[in-house]
N, C-alpha and C positions, 0 to 999 in steps of 0.2 A: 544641363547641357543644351546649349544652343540648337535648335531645328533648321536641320538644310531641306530645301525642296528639289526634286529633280529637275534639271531640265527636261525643258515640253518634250523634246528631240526623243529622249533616254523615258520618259510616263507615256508618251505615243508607243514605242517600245514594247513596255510591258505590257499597258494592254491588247497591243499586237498578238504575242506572245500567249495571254490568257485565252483570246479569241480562238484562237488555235488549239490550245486542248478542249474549246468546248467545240467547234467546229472547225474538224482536223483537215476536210476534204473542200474542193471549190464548191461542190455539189450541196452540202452541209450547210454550207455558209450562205451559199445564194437558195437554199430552201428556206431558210428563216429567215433570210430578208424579205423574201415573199408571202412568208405567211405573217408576217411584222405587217406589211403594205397594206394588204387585204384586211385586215383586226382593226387597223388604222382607216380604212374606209368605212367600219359599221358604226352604228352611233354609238355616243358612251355608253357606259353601265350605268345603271340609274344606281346614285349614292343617296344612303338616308340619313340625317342628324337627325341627332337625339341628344340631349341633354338633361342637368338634372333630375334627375330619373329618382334621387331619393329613397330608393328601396322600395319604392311602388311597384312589385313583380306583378301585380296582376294588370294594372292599366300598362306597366311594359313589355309585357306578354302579345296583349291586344292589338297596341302601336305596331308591334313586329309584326304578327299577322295580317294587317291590315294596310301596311307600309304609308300609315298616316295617311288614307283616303286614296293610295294609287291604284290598289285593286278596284274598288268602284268606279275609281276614273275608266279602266282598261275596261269594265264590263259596259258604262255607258260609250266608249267609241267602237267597242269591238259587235256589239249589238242594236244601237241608236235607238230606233221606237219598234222596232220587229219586238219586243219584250215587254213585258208592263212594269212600272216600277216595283211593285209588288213581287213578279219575279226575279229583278234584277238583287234586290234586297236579299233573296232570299237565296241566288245562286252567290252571293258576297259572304252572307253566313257560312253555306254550306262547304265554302274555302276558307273561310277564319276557322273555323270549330266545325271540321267533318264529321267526325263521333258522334258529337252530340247535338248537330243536325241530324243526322239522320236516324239517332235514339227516337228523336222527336217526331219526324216526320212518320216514320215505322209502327209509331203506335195506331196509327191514323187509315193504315194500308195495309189490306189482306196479301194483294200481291203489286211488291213492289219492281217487278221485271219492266214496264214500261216506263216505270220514276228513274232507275238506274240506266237506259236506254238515252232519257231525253238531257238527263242532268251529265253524263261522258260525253256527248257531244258537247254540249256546251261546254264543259270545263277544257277539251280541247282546241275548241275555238279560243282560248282562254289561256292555256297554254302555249297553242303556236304564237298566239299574238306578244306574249311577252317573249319567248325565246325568240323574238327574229332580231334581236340587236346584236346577237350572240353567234360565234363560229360553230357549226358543230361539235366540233372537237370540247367545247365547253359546253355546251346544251349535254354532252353523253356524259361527260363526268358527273353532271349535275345529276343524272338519271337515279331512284331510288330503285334499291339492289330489288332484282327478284323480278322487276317488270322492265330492266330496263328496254333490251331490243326490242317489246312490244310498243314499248311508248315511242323508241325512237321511231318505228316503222309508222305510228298514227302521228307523228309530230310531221316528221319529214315528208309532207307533199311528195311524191311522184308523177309527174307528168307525162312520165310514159308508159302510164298505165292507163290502159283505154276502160278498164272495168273497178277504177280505184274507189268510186264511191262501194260498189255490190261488196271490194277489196273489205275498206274499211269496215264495211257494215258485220261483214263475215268475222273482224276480229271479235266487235264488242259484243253479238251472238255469243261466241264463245266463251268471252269473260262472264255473260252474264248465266251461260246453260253450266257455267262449271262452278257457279257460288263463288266467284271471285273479284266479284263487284263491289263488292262493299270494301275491298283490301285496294283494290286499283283506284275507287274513287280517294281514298284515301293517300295513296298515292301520287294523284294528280295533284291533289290541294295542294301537297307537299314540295313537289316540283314548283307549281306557280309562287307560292311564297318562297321558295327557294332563287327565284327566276328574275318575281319582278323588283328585288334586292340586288344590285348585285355588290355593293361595299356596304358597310354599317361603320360610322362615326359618333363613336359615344362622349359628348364631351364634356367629358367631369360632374360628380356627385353621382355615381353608383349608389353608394351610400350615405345614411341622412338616419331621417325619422323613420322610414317605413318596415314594415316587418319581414322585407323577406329580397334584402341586399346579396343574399346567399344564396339564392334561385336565381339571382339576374347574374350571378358571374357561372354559373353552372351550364347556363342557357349561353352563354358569351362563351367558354370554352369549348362547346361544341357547334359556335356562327364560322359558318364557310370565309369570312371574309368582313373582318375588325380590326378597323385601330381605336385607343380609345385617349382620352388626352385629362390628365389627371385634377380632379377636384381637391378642393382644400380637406373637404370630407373623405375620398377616396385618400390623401394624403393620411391622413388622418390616422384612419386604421392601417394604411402602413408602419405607419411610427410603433402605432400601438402591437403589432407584427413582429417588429425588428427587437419589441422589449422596452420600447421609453414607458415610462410610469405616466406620465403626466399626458400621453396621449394617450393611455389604456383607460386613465380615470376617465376621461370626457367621454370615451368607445362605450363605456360600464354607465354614466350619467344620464347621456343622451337616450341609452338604450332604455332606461328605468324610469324614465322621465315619461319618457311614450309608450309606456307597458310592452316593450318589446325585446325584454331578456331573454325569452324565446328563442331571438335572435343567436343568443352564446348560447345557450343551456343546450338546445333541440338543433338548432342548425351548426353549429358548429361544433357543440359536444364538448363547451366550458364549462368547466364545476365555479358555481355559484356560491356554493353553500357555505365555503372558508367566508365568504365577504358576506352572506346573510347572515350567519349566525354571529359573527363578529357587531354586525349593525343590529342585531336586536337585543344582542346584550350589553351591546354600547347605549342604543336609545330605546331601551324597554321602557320607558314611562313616558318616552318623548313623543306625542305628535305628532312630531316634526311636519304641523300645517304651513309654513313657509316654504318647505321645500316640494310643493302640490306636483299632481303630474299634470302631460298632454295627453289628446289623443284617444283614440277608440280604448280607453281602459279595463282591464276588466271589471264585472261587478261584486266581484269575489270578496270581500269586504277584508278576512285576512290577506288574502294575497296582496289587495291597493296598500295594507296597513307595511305588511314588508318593503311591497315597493319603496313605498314612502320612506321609510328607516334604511332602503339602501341607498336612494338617492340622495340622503344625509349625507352619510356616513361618507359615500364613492366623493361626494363634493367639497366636504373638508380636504378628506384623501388627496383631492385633485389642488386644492389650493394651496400643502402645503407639496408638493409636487414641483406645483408652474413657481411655488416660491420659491422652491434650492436653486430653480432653472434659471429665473431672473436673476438670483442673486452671483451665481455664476460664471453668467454671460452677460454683462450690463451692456454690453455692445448690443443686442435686443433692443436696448431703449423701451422693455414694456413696466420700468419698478411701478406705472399708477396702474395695474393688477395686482400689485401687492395690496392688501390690505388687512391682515389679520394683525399686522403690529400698530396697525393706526384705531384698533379694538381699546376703547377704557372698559375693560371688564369687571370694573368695579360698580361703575355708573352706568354701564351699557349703553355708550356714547359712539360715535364715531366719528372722526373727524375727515372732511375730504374737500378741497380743493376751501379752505380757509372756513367751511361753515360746518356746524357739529348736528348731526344725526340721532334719533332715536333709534338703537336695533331694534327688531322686532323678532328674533328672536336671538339669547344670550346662550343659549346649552350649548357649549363645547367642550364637554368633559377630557376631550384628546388632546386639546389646546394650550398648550403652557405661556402665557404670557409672556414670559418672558424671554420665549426662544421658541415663537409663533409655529417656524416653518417646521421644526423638527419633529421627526416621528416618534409616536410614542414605541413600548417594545412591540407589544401587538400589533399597531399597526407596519412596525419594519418588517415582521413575520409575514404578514397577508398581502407585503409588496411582492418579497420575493416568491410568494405563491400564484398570485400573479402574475408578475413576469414571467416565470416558466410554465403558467396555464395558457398564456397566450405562444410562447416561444414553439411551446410541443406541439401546438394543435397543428395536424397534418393538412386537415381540410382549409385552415385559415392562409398555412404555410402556402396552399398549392393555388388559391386565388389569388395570394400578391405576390407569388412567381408570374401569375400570368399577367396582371397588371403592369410588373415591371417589364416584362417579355414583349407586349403587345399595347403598351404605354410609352407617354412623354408628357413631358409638361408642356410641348407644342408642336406642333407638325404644320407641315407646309405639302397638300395634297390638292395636285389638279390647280393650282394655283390659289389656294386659297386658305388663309392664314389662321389655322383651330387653335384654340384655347378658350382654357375654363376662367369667367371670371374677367377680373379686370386686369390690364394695365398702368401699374405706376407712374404717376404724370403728374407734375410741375404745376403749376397754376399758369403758367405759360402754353402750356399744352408738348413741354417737350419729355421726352422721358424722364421721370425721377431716379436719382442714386437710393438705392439702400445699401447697408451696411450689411458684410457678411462676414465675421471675423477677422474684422480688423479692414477690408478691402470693398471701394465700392464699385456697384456695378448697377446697370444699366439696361434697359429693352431686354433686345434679346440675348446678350452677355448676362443679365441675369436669370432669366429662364434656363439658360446654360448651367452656370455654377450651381441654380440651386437643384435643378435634375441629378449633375456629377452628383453632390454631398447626398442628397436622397440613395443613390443607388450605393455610394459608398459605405451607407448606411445599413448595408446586406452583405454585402463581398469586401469593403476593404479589409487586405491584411493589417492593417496600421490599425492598432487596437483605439488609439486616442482620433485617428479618420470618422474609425466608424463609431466612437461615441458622439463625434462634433453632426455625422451623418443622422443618427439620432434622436438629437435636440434640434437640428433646423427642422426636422421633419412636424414639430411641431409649433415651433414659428411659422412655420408656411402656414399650419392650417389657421391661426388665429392675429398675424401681425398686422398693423397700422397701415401698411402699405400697400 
């Protein structure tokens, strides 16, 4: 069916029309034009990027606290040389890691009433100066439950109050004669890092290598205020999500590779053990020294030994996987990742781009030569257990809802053009076409199609949509383009 557009006349119209059931009265209308006006005279909200992030939750922990060096910035303008560095450093801490600043410092002080006395003024000096780019009305929401009108009352300045300093002085007495200084400073920290944020731009690779991909979307579904823009790695374990095989094997490689099963076993609460026990009685005499790990490993000598035997096992797994994918979709254009049928398993030769190879190593008891990609019966068994270990898991379900919810493959914010990665381009420098069943496309018409197929890859009803939504999903994460 052909697409008509309204005329301007009949779209000026309806949003007439809608403006009016949100602001039914003249009064309504012209209060939010003016509080538009006013929000539009403060300065922006300070937005933070962030990228690649890798599943490094502790250095992404830190970044967040620390909003990449803007708190220090704010304690060296909001204090100049009235401070020593020494204490600025240590009032910077004491707002990254309140706890266990003040675990630390505590040990050191019999009475800590004059430390809590000097350290709430300053974090309020500290406080107002980041909430002043902000409306009230957003400084109060911002407020943590339980302190809030006390803080608003020490945030908000009163100038008509001729005894404000004896004022203020009288609150923080009280917070600190009632044992509630230690919850309020904690509170403050809380606010300023809440304050001196005010958007977070995550752009692409969530997850990678590191061990704890699963604490940084935990952390991200409860950020005031995220968009994130999707990585081929973040792609990735969507695929692997949605149920593609050939993206759960790499999800399962990658993890074992870098000693980080952890990641499915413990964070997510994946049963491993169909695919462990399968690779050690597949490769119980194998080594399997080619297929080494990365990474902080442990030194567990069986545990690296399993590793080792799962990372086999998951990467045959995985290449006869990407093989049925290719051979299915030649429009991919990826057959030179095929390579188990260019194997002489006789001679343990390989042949690849006209010159012939030594393998180093030939054990591939799953591997039928003569029909490379197919799986054996066990291995058809330990797909389908994995696919439905990935499909059930509630925890994995409800992170790449929120990826899909609070994702895209590109955004256009504050005028400025996010995405993960690169752009496809020409040797000219104009954009490049790739092929996407059958049609190609372009810039930003491809970021389009391949978002659609991704998402359709979750919700279409069109059974044959969402398998085509499930195989690009892992083109994206590994294609030539």
């Amino acid at each position: 069916m052909a697409k008509t557009s309204l005329p301007s006349q009949d779209l000026s119209k309806r949003y007439l029309e809608r403006l009016s059931d949100l602001y039914p009265t003249i009064t309504a209308a012209s209060t939010e034009v003016i509080n538009l006006s006013a929000i539009l005279q403060l300065p922006k909200g300070t937005e933070h990027f962030l990228t690649d992030v890798h599943g490094e939750n502790e250095a992404f922990s830190h970044v967040l606290r620390n909003a990449s060096g803007t708190v220090r910035h704010k304690i060296d303008d909001i204090f100049g040389n009235s401070l020593s560095q020494v204490d600025k450093r240590e009032l910077a801490t004491l707002i990254y890691y309140p706890e266990e600043k003040m675990h630390l410092v505590f040990r050191d002080l019999e009475s800590p009433e004059d430390w809590y006395r000097v350290m709430l003024c300053r974090l309020i000096k500290v406080a107002r100066n980041v909430a002043n780019k902000y409306t009230r009305s957003k400084v109060r929401k911002a407020l943590p439950a339980g302190f809030d009108y006390v803080l608003e009352e020490l945030l908000m300045e009163r100038e008509d109050r001729d005894d404000k300093e004896s004022y203020y002085e009288s609150i923080l007495s009280t917070i600190i004669s009632l044992n509630r200084a230690r919850e309020f400073v904690i509170a403050l920290c809380s606010l300023i890092q809440r304050l001196v944020i005010d958007h977070l731009h995550i752009i692409g690779d969530i997850y990678d290598r590191g061990p704890g991909p699963h604490l940084i979307l935990d952390t991200l579904m409860n950020y005031h205020s995220v968009d994130i823009q999707w990585g081929n790695h973040d792609v990735l374990w969507m695929g692997a999500a949605a149920g593609e095989i050939a993206c759960i094997c790499n999800v399962i490689r990658i993890c074992a590779r870098y000693g980080n099963l952890d990641i499915l076993e413990d964070g997510y609460g994946i049963n491993m053990l169909p695919l462990a026990s399968y690779a050690m009685g597949t490769y119980e005499k194998d080594p399997c020294s080619c297929f080494h790990l990365k990474g902080n490993n442990t030194t567990d000598e069986r545990e690296m030994l399993i590793n080792l035997k799962i990372h086999k096992a998951v990467s045959i797994l995985q290449f006869k996987a990407e093989g049925q994918l290719i051979l299915a979709h030649p429009e991919f254009q990826l057959e030179e990742r095929n390579l188990l049928h260019r194997i002489d398993f006789q001679t343990g030769l390989i042949a690849l781009d006209g010159k012939t190879y030594k393998m180093l190593d030939t054990h591939f008891p799953t591997v039928d030569p003569a029909n490379p990609y197919a799986y054996t019966a066990q291995e058809a068994d330990l797909v389908e257990r994995l696919i439905h270990a990935f499909k059930s898991c509630e925890k994995l379900q409800q992170h790449i809802k929120f990826l899909l919810r609070s994702g895209n493959l590109y955004k256009v914010y504050n005028g400025n053009l996010l995405f993960h990665g690169c752009m496809p381009l020409a040797p000219d420098g104009s954009f490049a076409c790739a092929n996407i069943y059958g049609k190609k496309y372009k810039g930003k018409a491809l970021y389009e199609v391949l978002e659609s197929y991704i998402r359709k890859g979750f919700v279409s009803l069109d059974v044959k949509e969402r398998e085509k939504g499930r195989d690009l999903m892992w083109w994206v994460w590994l294609h030539n383009d």
